[in-house]
C-alpha positions as CSV (number, residue, x, y, z in Angstrom):
1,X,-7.2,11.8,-1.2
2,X,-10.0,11.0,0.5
3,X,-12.5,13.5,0.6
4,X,-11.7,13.0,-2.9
5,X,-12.9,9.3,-3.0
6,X,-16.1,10.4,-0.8
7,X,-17.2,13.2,-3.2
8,X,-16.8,10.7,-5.9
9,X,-18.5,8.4,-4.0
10,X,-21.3,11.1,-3.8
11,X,-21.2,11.6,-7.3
12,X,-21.7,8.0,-8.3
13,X,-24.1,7.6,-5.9
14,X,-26.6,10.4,-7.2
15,X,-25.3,9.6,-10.9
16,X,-26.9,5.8,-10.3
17,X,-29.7,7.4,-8.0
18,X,-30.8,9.7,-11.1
19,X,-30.2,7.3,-13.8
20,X,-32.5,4.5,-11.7
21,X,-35.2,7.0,-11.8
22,X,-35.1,8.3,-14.9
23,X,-35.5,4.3,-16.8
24,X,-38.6,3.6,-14.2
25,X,-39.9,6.6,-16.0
26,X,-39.4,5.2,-19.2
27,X,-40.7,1.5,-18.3
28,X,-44.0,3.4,-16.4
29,X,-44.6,5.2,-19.9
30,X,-43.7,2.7,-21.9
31,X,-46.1,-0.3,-20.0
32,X,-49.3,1.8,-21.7
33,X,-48.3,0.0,-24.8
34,X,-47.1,-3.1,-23.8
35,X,-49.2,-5.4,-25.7
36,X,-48.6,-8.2,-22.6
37,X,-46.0,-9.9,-21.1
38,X,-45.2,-13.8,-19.9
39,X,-44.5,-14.5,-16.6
40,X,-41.3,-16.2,-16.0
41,X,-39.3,-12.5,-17.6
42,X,-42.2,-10.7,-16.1
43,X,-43.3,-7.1,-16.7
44,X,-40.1,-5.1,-16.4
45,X,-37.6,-7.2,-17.7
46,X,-40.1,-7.7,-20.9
47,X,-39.9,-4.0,-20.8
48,X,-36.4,-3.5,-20.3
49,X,-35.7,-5.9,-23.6
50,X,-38.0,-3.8,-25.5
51,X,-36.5,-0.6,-25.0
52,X,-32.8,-1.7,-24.8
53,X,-32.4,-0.3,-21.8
54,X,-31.0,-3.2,-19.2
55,X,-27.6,-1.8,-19.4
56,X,-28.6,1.6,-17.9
57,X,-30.6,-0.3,-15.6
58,X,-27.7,-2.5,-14.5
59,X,-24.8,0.1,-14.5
60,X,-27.6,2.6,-12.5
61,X,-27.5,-0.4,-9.6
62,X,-23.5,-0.7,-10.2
63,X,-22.9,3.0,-9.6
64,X,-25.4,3.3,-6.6
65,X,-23.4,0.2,-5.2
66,X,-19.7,1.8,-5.9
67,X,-20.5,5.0,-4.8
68,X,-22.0,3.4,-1.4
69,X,-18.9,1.3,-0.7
70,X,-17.0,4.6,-1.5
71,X,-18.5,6.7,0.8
72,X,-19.1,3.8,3.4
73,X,-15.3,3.3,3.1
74,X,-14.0,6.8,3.4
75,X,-16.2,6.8,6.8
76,X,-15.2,3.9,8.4
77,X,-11.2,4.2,7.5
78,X,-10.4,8.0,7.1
79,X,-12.9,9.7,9.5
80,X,-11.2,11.5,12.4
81,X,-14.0,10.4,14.5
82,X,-13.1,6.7,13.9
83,X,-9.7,6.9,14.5
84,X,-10.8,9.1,18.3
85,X,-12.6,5.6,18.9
86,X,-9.5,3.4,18.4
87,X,-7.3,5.2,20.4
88,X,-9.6,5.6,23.2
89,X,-10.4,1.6,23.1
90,X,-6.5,1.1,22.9
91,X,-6.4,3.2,25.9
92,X,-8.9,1.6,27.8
93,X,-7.7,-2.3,26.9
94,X,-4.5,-0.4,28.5
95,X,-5.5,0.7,31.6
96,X,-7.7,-2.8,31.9
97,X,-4.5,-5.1,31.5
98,X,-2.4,-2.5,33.7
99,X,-5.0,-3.2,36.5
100,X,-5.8,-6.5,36.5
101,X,-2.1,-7.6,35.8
102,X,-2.3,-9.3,32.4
């Protein structure tokens, strides 16, 4: 289960990585024919209403940050390596209390 949840962290990752970079190539060709923009929305959110495209903007940032916490997650909680660390700590705190008589 889960190198499952870290290659679908992967996925969503990229997915949001790729979808980000593909709608600042839209807004970079699509800022040659902005006529202007106010200030207070500024440049890219003018252009974003424009060309309807703050929902793949905002889901691109959503699935960049799920597949982060994903694979962040799976790291931290499932990796063998983590788990080596806990038990030499516990260990350690062991062999500590057995000395010093706590």
């Amino acid at each position: 289960m889960s190198k499952k949840m870290r290659y679908l962290g992967y996925v969503l990752f990229m997915s949001g990585t790729i979808l980000f970079g593909i709608m600042h190539l839209a807004i970079a060709l699509y800022v040659p024919s902005l006529g202007g923009w106010s200030d207070p929305p500024g440049l890219i959110s003018t252009v974003l209403s424009d060309t309807a495209g703050r929902v793949p903007y905002i889901l691109s940032i959503i699935f960049m940050i799920i597949g982060i916490i994903f694979i962040v997650g799976d790291l931290l909680f499932n990796s063998s390596w983590w788990q080596k660390q806990n038990v030499e700590i516990k260990e350690k705190n062991q062999d500590f209390t057995d000395k010093n008589g706590m």
